[in-house]
N, C-alpha and C positions, 0 to 999 in steps of 0.2 A: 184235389179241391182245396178251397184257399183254409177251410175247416181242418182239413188232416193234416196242409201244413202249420197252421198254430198250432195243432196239439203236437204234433211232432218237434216242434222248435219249444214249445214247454216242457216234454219229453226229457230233449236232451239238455232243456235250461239245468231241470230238477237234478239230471245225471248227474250236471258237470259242476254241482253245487260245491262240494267238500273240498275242491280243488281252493274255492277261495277261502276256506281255514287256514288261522296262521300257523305255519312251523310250529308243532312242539320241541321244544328244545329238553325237557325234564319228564318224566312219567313214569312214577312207582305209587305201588300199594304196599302199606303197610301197618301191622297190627298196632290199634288202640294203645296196649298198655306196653308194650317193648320204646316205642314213640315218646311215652310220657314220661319213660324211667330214665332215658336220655337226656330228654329234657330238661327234666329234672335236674340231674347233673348237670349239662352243661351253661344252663339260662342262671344260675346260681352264683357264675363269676361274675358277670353282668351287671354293672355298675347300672341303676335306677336313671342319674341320671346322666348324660353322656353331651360332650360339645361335639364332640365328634360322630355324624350320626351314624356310619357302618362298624359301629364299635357295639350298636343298641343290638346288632344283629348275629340270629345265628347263619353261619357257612352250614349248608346241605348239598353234600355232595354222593350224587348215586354214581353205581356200576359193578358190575354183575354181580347180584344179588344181596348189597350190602349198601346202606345207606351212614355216612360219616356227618356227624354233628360238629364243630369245630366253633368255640367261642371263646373271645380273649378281650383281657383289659389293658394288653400291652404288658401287663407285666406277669400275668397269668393268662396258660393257654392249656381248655381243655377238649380233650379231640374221644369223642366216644363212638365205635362202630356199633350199627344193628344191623341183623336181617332184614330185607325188604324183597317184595319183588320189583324188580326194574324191570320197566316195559321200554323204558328210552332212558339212557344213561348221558349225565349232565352235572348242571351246577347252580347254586342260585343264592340268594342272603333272603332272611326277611327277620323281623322283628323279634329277639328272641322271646321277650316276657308275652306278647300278643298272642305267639305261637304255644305257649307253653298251657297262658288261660287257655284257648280254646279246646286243647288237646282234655287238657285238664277235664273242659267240661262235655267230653262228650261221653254218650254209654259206654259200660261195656261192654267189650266184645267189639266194638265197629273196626271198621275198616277206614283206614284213613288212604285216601289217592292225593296225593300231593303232583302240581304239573306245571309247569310256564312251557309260553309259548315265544315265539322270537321278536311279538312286534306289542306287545304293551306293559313291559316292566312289571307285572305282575306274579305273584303267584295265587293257584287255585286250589283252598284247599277244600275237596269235597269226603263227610261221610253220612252216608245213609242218606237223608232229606236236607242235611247242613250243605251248606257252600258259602266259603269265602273266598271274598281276592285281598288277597294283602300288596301291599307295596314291597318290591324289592328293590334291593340296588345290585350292582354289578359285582358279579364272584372277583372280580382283576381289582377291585376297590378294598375287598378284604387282608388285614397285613397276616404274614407270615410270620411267627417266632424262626427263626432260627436257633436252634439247640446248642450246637457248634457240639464241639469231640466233651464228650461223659466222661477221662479216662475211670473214674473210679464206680465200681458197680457191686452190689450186694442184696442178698433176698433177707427183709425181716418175716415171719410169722405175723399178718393182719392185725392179732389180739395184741403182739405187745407193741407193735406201734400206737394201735389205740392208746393201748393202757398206759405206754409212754407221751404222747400226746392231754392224757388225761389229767397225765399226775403232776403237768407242769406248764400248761398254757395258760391257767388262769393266773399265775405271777406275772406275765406277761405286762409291759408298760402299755400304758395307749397315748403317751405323752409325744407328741410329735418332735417336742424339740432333741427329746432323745430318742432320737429314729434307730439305736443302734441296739437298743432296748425294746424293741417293736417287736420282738420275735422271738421265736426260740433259738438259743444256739446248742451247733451239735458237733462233737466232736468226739475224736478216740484219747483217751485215756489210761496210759500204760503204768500199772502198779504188780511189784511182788509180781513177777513172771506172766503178768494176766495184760489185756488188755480188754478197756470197756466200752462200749459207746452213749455216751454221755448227753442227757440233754439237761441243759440250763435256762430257766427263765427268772427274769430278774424284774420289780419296779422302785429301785432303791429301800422297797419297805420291807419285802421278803424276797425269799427265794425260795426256789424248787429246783430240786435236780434229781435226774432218775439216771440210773443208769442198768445195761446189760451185757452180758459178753458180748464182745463187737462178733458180727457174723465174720466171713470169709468175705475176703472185699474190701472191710468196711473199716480196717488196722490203719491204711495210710490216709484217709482221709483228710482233709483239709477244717480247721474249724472254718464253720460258715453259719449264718444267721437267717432262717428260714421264717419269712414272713408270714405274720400272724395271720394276714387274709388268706395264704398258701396253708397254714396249719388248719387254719376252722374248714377250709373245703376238702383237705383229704382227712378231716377227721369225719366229715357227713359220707364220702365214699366208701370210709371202712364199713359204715353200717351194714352196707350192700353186697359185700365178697367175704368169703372165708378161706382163700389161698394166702400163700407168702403175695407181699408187694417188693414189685424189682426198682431198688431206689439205683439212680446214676447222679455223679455228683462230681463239680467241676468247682471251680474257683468262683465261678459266677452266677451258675441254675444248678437246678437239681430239678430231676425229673422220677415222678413215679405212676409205674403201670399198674394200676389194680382192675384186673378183669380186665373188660373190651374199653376201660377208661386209660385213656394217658394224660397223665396233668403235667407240667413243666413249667419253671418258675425261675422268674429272677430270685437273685437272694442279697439279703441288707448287704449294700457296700458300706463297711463300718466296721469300727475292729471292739468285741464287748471285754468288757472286764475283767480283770483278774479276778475272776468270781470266789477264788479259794482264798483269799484275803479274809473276806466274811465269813466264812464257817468257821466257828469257833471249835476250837478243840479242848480247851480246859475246864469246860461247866462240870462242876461235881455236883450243882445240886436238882439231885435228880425227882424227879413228881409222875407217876405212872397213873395214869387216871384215864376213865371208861369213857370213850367216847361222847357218846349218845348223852351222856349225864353231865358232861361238862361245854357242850354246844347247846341244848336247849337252856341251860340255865345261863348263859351269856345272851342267848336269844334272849329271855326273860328279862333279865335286868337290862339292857342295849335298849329296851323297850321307851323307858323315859330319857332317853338319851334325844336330844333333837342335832345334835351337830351332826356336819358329815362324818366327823371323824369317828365318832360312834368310842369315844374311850372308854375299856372298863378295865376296872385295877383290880389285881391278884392279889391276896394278902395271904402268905405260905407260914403253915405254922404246923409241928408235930402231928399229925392225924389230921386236920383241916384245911382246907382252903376258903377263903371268904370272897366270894366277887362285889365288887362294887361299882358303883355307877352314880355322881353326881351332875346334875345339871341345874344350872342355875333357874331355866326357864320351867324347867317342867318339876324337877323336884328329885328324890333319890331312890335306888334300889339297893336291897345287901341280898345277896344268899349264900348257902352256906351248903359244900360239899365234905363228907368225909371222905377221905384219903389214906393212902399207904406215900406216909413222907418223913425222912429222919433227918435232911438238913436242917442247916441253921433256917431262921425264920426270913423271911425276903418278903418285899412288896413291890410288885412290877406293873405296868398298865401297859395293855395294848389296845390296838383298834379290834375292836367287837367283830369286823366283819371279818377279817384275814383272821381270828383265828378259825372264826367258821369255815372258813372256807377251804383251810389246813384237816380240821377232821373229818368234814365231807369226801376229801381223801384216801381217810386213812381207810384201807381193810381188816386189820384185826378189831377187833371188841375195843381193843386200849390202845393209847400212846402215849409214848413219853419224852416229854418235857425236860431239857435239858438246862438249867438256870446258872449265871455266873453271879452278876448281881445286875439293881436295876435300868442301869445305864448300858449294860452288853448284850450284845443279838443274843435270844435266846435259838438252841434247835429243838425240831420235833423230827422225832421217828414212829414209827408204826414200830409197836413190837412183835410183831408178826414177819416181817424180813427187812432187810438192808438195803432192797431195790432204791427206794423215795429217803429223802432227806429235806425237810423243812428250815428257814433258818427265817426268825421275826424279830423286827427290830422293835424295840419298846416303845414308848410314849411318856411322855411326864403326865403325872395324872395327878 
């Protein structure tokens, strides 16, 4: 009857429905916060804002049971695996900071399915009652670092790269026109039968250098000058692992693996400084003074201070020290510390903020102040070990 044929040709309408869904090309599920910690890490190189638009984006690439995050600024590339389940193994870009909010803001515990399909440039990301489609652009549009050959390879221990990182990026220049000073530089070191691995950072005003026994590996190194945006991102990845990191280092990148992260970096084409020029070696007069008591009272009197430069002058004298601090606009401060001091008497001015930022370093209770007179870098060491070495240019105050 003509009724059984409609329902019969509705029937097989309904049946043969799924057939006109596009191609999935991508399809995994995977956990909420494994998701976000990648994220995390990779959306972090990720220049704000970008002329280039598949630069804004992160590369997600699945297949058999692991899902690869891949983001770069062309001169930083960092490539982090997770577990996932892959329902359909594939490839796809979308937006990294967009991806990153929304991960960010969803429960815990969810389930994220991320999916594209062949015919609308899309991705879908659904969890729980959320759904979105973002825009992507094509995996073939994303560039590839090449590494080229490592010859040189070595494992440090997580904490003392931290802690080498720590004790010496803030010297760091941020002056553009000295691009060559932009970074840390790192190199081996061979004194007295030992060899060290040395890091230096420099902004004509101070300096910091740390060093440690070079590992195994890490003896013929090359000096090379590892960019400041490369130090602040694998100094945020140390927070996250406690294994050794496997550094590989060539004449032009250096690459290091911590955990399921691999970071890999160009490095400054630039040759730095005879940095051992500046470290004085003849200061006899020497000032051992408690940290804590000689930072907040520079804090204190820097107080009235309005210039950038923040000067405040040291007046050294048997058992005392006097800081001082004039400013024309705002008015003066004195205060006064006693001391363990038997040179001659000296009056030196430095910038308020580097020295602060010299004892926020230091680990023992004390350090000491090494003076020649008021025109000569003074250094500072921690007396608690040899690792760090400070060295501060003065001021006329």
């Amino acid at each position: 009857s003509p009724k059984r044929c409609r329902a019969m040709s509705g029937a097989a309408l309904s049946s043969s429905h799924p057939t006109f869904q596009p191609d999935i090309r991508m399809r995994i599920t995977i956990e909420r916060a494994s998701f976000l910690k990648a994220l995390t890490h990779v959306q972090s190189v990720v220049e704000r804002r970008n002329t280039i638009p598949i630069l804004s984006n992160v590369l997600l690439h699945a297949e058999k049971g692991k899902l690869s995050l891949t983001a770069t600024d062309l001169d930083i590339e960092v490539v982090e695996t997770v577990a996932a389940d892959v329902v359909k193994a594939g490839a796809t870009t979308a937006s990294a900071h967009t991806l990153f909010d929304i991960v960010r803001k969803l429960p815990d515990g969810a389930q994220v399915e991320l999916q594209t399909t062949d015919n609308d440039g899309r991705v879908t990301l659904s969890a729980g009652r959320s759904k979105f489609q973002l825009q992507a652009l094509p995996r073939e549009d994303f560039p590839a670092m090449a590494a080229g050959s490592l010859p040189h390879k070595f494992a440090l221990p997580s904490k003392d790269l931290a802690e080498m990182i720590d004790k010496t990026r803030f010297a760091v220049s941020t002056e553009e026109t000295r691009y060559y000073l932009n970074g840390i530089y790192l190199h081996a070191h061979p004194e007295k039968n030992k060899t060290y691995l040395r890091a230096v950072a420099t902004d004509g005003h101070r300096l910091a250098r740390y060093e440690l026994n070079a590992p195994k590996g890490a003896v013929e190194i090359p000096g090379i000058i590892v960019p400041r945006k490369t130090v602040n991102e694998v100094r945020k990845l140390l927070d996250d692992i406690e294994d050794a990191v496997e550094i590989s280092v060539s004449e032009t990148k250096i690459k290091f693996v911590l955990g399921s992260v691999t970071l890999t970096s160009k490095l400054i084409d630039g040759t730095f400084p005879e940095y051992q020029r500046v470290i004085p070696t003849g200061n006899d007069k020497n000032l051992e003074v408690v940290c804590d008591e000689l930072k907040e009272a520079v804090d204190r009197v820097s107080t009235v201070s309005t210039e950038k430069s923040r000067a405040v002058k040291l007046s050294l004298e048997k058992g005392k020290l006097t800081l001082s601090v004039v400013s024309p606009e705002a008015g003066t401060a004195t205060e006064e510390i006693l001391i363990e001091y038997k040179g001659a008497p000296i009056e030196i001015g430095f910038n308020a903020r580097y020295i602060m930022d010299i004892l926020e370093r230091v680990d023992g209770a004390k350090a000491i102040f090494a003076f020649s007179d008021a025109g000569s870098p003074t250094l500072v060491r921690d007396n608690e070990g040899d690792a760090a070495l400070y060295v501060l240019m003065p001021m006329r105050v």
